[in-house]
N, C-alpha and C positions, 0 to 999 in steps of 0.2 A: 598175790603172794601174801600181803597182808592179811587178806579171810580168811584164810588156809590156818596161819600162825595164829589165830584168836581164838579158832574153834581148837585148839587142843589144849587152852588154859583152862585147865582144873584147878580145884582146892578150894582152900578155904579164906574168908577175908575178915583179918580182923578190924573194924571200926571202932569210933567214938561214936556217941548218943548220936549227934546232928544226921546221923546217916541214916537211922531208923526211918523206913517205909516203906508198907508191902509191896506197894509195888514194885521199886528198886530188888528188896528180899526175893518175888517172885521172877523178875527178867534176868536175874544173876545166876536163881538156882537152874534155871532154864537150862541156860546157857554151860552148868556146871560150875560153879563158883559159889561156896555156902558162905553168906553175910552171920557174921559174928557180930552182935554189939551188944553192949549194957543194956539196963532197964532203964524206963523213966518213970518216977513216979507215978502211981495210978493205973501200972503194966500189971498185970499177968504173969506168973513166972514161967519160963521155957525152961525142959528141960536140957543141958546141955552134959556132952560127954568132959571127965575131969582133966582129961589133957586140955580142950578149949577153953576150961573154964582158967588154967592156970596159964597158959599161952596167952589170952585176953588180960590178964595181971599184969604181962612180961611187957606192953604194948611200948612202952617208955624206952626198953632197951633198945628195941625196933626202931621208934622215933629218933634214938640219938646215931642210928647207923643211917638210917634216911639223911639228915643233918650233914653227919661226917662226906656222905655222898654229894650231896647238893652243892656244898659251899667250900670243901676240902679238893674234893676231887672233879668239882665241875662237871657233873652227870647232867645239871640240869639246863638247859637250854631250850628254847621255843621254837627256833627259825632255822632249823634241820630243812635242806632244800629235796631232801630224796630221804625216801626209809633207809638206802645203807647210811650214809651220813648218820643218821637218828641210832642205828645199830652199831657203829664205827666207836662213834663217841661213848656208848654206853659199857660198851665193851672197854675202851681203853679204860675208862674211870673204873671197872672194877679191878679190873688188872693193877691200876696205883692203888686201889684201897686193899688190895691182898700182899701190898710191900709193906704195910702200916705195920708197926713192931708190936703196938698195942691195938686188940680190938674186943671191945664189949660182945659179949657171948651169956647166953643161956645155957644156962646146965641142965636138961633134961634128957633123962629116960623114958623109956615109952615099953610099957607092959600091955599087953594084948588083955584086957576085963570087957568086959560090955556094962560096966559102972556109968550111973548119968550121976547128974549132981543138978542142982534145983538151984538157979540163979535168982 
């Protein structure tokens, strides 16, 4: 069941620098999943489309809902004895984090351009 649910993750990931390497970039995109990260000095620029490039900005806001999750709502855990267990738990945590009165949000719109932007 597991296999099954891994091959239909698509999208996109956004990272930090320390994640840059082709080869991870090339087994991701494989797989369906485009690696998004900075530059490091002495890089090449990639061109990127301008919604990833401003979603890669936003990564802070993500980070503080990751956080809210982990340590508020107790998502995180290691010693899950069965995949439901692991999907139980994950589930219930976002069910209390959708009662939360306040939640950090991104405001974006999304227009359909074929615009890149030069990172």
């Amino acid at each position: 069941m597991t296999q099954s649910f891994l091959k239909k993750i698509k999208g996109k990931l956004y990272a930090d620098k320390g994640y840059i390497s082709a080869k991870l970039t090339q087994l991701l995109f494989v797989d369906g999943v485009q690696l998004i990260t900075g530059i490091r000095d002495k890089m090449k620029n990639c061109l990127l489309e301008l919604k990833d490039k401003i979603l890669f900005r936003k990564r802070s806001v993500i980070e503080t809902i990751n956080d809210e999750l982990k340590n508020i709502c107790q998502v995180e855990h290691s010693r899950h004895r069965c995949f439901q267990n692991f999907i139980a738990n994950l589930i219930s945590g976002l069910i209390a984090y959708s009662f939360f009165p306040k939640k950090p949000a991104i405001k974006f719109d999304v227009e359909s351009t074929n615009q890149l932007a030069i990172y």
